[in-house]
BALOBA-1460 file (C-alpha; in Angstrom, 3 decimals):
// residues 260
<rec num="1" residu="x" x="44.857" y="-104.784" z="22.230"/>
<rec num="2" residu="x" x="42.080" y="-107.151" z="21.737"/>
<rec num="3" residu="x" x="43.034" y="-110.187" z="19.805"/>
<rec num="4" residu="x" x="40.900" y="-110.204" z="17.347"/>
<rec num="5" residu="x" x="40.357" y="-106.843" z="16.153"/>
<rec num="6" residu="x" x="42.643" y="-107.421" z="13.244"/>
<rec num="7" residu="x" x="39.396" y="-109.414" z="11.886"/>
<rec num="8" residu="x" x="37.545" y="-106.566" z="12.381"/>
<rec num="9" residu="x" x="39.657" y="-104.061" z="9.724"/>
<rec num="10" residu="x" x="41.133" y="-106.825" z="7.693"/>
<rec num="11" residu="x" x="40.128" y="-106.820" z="4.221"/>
<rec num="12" residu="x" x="39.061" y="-110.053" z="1.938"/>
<rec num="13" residu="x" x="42.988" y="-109.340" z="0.481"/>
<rec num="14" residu="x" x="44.383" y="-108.970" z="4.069"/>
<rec num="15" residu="x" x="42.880" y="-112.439" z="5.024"/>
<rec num="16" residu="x" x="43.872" y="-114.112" z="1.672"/>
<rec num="17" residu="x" x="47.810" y="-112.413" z="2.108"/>
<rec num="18" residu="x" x="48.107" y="-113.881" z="5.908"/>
<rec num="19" residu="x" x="46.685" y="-117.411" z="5.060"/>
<rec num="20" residu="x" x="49.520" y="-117.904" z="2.089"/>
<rec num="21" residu="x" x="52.216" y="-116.710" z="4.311"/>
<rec num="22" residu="x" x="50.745" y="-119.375" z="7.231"/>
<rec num="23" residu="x" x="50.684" y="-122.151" z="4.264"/>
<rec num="24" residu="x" x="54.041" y="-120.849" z="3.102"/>
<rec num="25" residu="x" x="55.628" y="-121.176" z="5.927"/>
<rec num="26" residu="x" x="56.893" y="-118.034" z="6.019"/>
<rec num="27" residu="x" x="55.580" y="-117.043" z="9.750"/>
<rec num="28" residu="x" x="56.394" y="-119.939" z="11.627"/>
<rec num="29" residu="x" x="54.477" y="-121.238" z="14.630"/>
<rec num="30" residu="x" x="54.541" y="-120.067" z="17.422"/>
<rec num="31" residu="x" x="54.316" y="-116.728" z="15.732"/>
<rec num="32" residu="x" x="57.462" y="-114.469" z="15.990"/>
<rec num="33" residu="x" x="56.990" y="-110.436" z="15.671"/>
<rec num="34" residu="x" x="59.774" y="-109.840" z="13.028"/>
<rec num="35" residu="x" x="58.061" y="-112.722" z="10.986"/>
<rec num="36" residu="x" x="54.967" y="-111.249" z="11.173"/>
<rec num="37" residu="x" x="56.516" y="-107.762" z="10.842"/>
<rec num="38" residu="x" x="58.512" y="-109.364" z="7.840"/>
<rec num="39" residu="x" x="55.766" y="-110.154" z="5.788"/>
<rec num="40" residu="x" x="54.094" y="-106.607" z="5.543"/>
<rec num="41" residu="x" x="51.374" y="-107.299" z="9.198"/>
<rec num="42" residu="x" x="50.900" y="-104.858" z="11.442"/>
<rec num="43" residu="x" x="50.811" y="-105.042" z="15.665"/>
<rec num="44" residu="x" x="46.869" y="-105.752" z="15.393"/>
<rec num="45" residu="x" x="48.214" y="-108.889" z="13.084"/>
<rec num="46" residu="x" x="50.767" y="-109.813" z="15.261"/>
<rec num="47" residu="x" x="48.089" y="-109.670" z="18.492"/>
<rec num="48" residu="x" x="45.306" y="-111.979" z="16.552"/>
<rec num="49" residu="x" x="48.201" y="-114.710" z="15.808"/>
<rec num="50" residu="x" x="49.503" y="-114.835" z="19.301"/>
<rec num="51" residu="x" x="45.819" y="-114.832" z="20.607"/>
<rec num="52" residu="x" x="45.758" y="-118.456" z="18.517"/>
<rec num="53" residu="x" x="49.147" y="-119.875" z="19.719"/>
<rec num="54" residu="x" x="48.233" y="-123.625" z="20.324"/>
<rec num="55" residu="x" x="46.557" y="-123.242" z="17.293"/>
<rec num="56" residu="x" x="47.650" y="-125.760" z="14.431"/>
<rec num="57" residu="x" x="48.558" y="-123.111" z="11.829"/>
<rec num="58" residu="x" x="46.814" y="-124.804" z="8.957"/>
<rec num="59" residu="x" x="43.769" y="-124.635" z="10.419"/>
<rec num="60" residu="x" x="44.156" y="-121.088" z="10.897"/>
<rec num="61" residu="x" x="44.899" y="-120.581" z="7.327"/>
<rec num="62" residu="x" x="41.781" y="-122.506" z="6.627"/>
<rec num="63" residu="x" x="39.582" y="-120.460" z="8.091"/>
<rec num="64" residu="x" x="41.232" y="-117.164" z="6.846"/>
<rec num="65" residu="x" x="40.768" y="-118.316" z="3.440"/>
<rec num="66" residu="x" x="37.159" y="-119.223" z="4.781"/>
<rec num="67" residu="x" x="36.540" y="-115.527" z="5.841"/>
<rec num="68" residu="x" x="38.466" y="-114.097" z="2.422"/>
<rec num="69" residu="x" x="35.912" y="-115.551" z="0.620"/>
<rec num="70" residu="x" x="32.960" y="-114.398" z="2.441"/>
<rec num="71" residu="x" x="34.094" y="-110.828" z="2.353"/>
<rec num="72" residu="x" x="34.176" y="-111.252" z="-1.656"/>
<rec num="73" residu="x" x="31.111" y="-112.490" z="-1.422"/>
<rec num="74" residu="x" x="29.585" y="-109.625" z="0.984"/>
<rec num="75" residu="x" x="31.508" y="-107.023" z="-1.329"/>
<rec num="76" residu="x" x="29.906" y="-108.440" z="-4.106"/>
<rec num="77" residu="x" x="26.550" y="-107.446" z="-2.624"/>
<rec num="78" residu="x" x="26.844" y="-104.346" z="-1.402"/>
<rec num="79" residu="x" x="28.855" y="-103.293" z="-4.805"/>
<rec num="80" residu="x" x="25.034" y="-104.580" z="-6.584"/>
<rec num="81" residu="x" x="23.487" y="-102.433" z="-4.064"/>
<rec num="82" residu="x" x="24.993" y="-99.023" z="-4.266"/>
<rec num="83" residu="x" x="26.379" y="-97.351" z="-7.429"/>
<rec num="84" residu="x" x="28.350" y="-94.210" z="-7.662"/>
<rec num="85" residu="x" x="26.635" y="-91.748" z="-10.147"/>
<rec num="86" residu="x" x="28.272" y="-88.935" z="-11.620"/>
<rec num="87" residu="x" x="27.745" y="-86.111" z="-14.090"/>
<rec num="88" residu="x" x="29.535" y="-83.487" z="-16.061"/>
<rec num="89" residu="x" x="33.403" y="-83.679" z="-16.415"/>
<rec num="90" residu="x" x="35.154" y="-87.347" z="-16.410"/>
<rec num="91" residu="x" x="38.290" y="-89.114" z="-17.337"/>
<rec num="92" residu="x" x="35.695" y="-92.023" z="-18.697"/>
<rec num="93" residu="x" x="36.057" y="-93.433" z="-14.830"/>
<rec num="94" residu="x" x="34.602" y="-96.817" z="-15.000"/>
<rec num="95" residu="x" x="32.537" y="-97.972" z="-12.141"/>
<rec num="96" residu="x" x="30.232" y="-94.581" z="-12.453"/>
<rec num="97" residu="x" x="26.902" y="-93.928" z="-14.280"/>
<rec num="98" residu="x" x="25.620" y="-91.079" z="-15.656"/>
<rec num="99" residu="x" x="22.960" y="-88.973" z="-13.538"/>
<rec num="100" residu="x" x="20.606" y="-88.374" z="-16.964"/>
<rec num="101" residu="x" x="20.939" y="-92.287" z="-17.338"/>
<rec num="102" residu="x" x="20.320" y="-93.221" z="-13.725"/>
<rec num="103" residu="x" x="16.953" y="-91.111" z="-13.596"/>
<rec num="104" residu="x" x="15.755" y="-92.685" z="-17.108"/>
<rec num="105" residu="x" x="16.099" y="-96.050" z="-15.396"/>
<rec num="106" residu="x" x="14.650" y="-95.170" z="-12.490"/>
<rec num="107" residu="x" x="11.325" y="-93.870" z="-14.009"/>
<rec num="108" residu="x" x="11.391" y="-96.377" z="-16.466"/>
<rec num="109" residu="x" x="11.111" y="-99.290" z="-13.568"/>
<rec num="110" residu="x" x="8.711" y="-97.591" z="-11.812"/>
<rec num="111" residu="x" x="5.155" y="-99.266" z="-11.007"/>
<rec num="112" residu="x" x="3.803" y="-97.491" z="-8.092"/>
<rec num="113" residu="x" x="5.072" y="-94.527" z="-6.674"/>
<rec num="114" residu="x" x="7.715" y="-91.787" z="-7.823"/>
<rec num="115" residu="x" x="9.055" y="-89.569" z="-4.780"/>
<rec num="116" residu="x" x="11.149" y="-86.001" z="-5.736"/>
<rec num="117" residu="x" x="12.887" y="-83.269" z="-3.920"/>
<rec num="118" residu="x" x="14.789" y="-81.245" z="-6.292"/>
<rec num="119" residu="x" x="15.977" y="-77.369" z="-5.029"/>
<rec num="120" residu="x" x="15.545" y="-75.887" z="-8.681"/>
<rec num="121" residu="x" x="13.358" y="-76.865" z="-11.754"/>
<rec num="122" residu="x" x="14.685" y="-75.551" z="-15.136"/>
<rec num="123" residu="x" x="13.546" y="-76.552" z="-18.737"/>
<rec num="124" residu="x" x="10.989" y="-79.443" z="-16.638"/>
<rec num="125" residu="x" x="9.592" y="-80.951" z="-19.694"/>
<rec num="126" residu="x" x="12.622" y="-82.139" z="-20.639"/>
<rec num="127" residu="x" x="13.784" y="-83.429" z="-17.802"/>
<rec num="128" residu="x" x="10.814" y="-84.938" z="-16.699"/>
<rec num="129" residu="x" x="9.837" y="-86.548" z="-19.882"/>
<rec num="130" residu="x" x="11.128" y="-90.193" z="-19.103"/>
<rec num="131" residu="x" x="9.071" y="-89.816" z="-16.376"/>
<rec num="132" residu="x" x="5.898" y="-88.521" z="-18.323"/>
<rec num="133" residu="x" x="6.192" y="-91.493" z="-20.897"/>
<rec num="134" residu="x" x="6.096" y="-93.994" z="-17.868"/>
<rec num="135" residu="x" x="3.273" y="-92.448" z="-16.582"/>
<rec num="136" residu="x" x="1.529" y="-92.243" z="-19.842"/>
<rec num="137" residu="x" x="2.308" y="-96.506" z="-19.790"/>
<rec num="138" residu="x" x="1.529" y="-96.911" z="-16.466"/>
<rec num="139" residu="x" x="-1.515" y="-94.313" z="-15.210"/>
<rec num="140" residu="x" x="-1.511" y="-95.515" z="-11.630"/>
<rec num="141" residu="x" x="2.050" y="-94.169" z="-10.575"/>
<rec num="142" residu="x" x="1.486" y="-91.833" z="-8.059"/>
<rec num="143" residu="x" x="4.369" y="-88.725" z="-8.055"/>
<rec num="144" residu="x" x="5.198" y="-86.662" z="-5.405"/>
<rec num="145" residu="x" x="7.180" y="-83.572" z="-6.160"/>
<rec num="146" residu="x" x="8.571" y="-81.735" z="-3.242"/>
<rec num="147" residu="x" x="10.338" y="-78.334" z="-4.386"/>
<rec num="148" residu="x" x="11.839" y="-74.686" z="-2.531"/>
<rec num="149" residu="x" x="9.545" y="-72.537" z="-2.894"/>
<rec num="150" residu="x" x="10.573" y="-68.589" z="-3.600"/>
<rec num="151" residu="x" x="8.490" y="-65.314" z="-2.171"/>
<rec num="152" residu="x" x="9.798" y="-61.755" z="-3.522"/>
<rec num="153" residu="x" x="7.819" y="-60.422" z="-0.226"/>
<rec num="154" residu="x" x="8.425" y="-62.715" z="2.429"/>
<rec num="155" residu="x" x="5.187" y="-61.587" z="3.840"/>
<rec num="156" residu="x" x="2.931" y="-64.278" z="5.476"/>
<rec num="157" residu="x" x="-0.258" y="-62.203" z="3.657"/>
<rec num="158" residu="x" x="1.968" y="-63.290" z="-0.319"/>
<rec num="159" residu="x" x="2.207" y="-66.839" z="0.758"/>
<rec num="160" residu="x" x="-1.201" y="-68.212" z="-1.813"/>
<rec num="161" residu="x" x="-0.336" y="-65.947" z="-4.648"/>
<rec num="162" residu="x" x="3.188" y="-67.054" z="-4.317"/>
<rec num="163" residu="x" x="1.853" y="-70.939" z="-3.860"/>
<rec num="164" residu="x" x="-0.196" y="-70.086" z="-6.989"/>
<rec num="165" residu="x" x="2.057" y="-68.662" z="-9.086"/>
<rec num="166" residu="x" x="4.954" y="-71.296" z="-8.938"/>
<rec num="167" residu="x" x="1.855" y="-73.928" z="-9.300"/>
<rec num="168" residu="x" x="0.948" y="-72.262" z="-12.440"/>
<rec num="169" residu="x" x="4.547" y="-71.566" z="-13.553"/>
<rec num="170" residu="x" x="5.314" y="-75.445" z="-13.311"/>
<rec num="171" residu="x" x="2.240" y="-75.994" z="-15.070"/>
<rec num="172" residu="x" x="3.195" y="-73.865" z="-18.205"/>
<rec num="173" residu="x" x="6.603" y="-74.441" z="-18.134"/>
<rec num="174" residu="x" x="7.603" y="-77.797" z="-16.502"/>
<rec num="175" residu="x" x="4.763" y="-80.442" z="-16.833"/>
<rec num="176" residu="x" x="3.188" y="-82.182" z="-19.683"/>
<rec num="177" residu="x" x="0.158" y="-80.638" z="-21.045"/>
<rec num="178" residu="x" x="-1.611" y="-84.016" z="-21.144"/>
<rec num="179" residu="x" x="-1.282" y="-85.063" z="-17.364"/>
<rec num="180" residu="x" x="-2.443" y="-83.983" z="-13.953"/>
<rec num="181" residu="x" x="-0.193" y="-82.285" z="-11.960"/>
<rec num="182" residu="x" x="1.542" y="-84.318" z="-9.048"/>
<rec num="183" residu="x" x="1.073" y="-83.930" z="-5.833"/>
<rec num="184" residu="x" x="3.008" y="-81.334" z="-4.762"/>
<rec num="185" residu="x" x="4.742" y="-79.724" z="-1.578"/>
<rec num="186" residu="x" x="6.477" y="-77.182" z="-0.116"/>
<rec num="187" residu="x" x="8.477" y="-76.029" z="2.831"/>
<rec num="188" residu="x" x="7.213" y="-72.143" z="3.685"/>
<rec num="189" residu="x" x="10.270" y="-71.293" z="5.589"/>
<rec num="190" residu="x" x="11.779" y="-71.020" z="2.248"/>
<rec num="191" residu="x" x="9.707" y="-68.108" z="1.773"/>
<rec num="192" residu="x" x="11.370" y="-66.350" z="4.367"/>
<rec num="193" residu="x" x="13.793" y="-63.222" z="3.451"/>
<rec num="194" residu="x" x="15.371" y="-62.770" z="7.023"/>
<rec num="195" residu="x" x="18.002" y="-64.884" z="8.599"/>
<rec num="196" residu="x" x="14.979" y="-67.600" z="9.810"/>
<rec num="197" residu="x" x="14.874" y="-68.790" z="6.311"/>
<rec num="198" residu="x" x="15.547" y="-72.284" z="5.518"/>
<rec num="199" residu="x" x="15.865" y="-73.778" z="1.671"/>
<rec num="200" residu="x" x="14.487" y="-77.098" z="0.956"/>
<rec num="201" residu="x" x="17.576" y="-78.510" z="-0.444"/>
<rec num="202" residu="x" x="17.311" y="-81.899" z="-0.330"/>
<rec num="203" residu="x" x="18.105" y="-83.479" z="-4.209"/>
<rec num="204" residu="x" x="16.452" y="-87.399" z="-4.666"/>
<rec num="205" residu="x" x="14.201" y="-89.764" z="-6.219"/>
<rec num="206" residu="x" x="12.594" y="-92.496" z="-4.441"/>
<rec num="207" residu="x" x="10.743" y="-94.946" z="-6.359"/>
<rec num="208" residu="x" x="8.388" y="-98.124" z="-5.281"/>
<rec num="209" residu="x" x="9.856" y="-97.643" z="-2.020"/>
<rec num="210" residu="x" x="12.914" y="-99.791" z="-3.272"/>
<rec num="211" residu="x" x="15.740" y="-97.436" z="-5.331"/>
<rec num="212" residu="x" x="16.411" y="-94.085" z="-3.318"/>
<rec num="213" residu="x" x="18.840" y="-91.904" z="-5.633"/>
<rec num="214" residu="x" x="20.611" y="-89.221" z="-3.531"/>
<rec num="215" residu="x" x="22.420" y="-86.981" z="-5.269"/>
<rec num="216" residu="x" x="24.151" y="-83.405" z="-5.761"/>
<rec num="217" residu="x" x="21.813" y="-82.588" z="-9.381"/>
<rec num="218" residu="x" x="18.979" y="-80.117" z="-9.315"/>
<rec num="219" residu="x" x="16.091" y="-81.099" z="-12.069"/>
<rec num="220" residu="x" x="17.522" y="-79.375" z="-14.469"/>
<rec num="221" residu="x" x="19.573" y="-80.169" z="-17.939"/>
<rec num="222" residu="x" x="22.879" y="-78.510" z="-16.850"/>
<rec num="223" residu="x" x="22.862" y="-80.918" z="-13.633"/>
<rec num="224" residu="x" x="21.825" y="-83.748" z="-14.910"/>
<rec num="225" residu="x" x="24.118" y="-83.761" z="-17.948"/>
<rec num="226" residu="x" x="26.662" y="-81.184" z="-17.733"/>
<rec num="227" residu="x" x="27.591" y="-79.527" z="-14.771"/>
<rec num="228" residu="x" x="30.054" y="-81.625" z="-12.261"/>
<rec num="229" residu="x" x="27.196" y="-83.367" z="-9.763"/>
<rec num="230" residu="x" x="28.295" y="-86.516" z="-7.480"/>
<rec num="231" residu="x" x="25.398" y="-89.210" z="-6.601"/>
<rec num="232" residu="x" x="24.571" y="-92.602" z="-4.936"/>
<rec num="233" residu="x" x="21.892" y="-94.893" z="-6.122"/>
<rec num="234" residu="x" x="21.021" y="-97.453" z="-3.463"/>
<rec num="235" residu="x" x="18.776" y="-100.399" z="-4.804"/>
<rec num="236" residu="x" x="17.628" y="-100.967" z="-0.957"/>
<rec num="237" residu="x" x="14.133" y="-100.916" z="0.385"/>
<rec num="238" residu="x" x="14.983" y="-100.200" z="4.098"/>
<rec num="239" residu="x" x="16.768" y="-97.177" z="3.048"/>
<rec num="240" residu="x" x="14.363" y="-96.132" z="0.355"/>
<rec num="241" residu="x" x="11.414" y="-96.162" z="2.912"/>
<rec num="242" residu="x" x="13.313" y="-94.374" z="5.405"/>
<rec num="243" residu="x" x="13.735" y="-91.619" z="3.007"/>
<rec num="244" residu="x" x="10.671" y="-91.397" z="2.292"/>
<rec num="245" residu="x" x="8.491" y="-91.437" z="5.297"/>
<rec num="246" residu="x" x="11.250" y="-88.447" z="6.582"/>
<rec num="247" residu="x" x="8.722" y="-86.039" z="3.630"/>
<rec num="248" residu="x" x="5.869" y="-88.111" z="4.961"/>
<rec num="249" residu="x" x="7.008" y="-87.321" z="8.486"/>
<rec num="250" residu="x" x="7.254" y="-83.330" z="7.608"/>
<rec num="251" residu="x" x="3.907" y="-83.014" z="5.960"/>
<rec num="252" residu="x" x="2.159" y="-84.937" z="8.645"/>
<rec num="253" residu="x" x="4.131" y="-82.425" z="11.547"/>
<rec num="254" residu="x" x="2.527" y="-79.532" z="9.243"/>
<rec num="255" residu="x" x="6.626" y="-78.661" z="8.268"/>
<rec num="256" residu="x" x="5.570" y="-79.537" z="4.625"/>
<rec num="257" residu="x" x="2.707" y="-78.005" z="2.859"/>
<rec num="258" residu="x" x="0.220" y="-79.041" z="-0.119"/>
<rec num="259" residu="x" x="1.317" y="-76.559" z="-2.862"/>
<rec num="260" residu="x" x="-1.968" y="-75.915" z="-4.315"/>
């Protein structure tokens, strides 16, 4: 077993726990198994101590405690970055937000560029109207709306009066009255009726190329506010980008088509 891999799995706790007991005195120098053993370590623990005999234990501890803290810190950062989001039924968990609340924020923040696959669209102009007012505030924003497309024929001759009717459907139905429609694509082997057919079923927001939100909710008021739907919001422009240019990468390759 390599010496060190204790470091490797040991949490902030772990490292705090093992420097008190080297302070304490309570595993003695040169490190005995049972003492180890004794105070709740593992073999992997017991390995990494022995791997420092000749070691002067304080020192040891020192740099434990060192670690301990650093791993706060690091958890600290990563717990800014990512947040759980969650709709529907709770027990009032805390450490979750709600999916409704997460998209308000997100469109509210936005300055540039909105980015959204959603499976199903159902009562749109309520569920996109954070997103209209922020527009309305901020005319530049460019949207991209990336949505499953439906055929009742299948047939490759159906595909522009299909494209045209869900184009005119959102129009009526799911966008403001007052603002040009975003830019919109689709996937057409979600047209398909056979066995070939593939659903574009990806559910997330991207926005500024900075928060990606990944989650389980449709655009629609029963996912975003009362059906059971698990999420992640990342506030993390390496992922957001990469999440992104994966669409950009699909329309370019011809996978993904303009919708109008």
């Amino acid at each position: 077993m390599k010496f060190d891999a204790w470091l490797d799995e040991a949490t902030a706790s772990d490292l705090a726990a093992l420097s008190q007991c080297l302070v304490d005195g309570r595993i003695p120098f040169p490190p005995r198994r049972s003492s180890v053993q004794l105070a709740g370590f593992g073999e992997s623990a017991v390995a990494f101590l022995e791997g420092l005999q000749g070691t002067d234990p304080k020192v040891i501890a020192w740099m434990l405690e060192r670690l301990a803290e650093e791993r706060r810190h690091a958890d600290d950062r990563y717990a800014s970055m990512v947040r759980l989001v969650w709709s529907g039924a709770s027990e009032r968990t805390q450490g979750f937000r709600d999916t409704r609340e997460v998209l308000d924020g997100l469109f509210a923040k936005a300055e540039r560029q909105v980015l959204i696959s959603t499976y199903v669209i159902h009562n749109g102009r309520s569920v996109f109207a954070p997103l209209a007012r922020r527009i309305r505030e901020r005319p530049g924003i460019e949207v991209e709306l990336y949505v499953n497309l439906p055929s009742r024929t299948g047939l490759p001759a159906d595909e522009r009066a299909d494209v045209a009717a869900y184009r005119e459907t959102f129009a009526r139905e799911h966008w403001p009255e007052d603002l040009l429609l975003p830019a919109m694509y689709y996937d057409p082997e979600s047209r398909k009726l056979d066995a070939s057919r593939a659903s574009l079923h990806a559910k997330c927001v991207v926005v500024d190329a900075r928060w990606a939100f990944v989650t389980s909710a449709n655009f629609t008021e029963a996912a975003q506010e009362r059906n059971i739907e698990a999420g992640v919001l990342l506030d993390h422009p390496r992922v957001a980008e990469a999440l992104a240019g994966r669409f950009r990468a699909l329309r370019e390759a011809g996978r993904l088509r303009v919708l109008g």
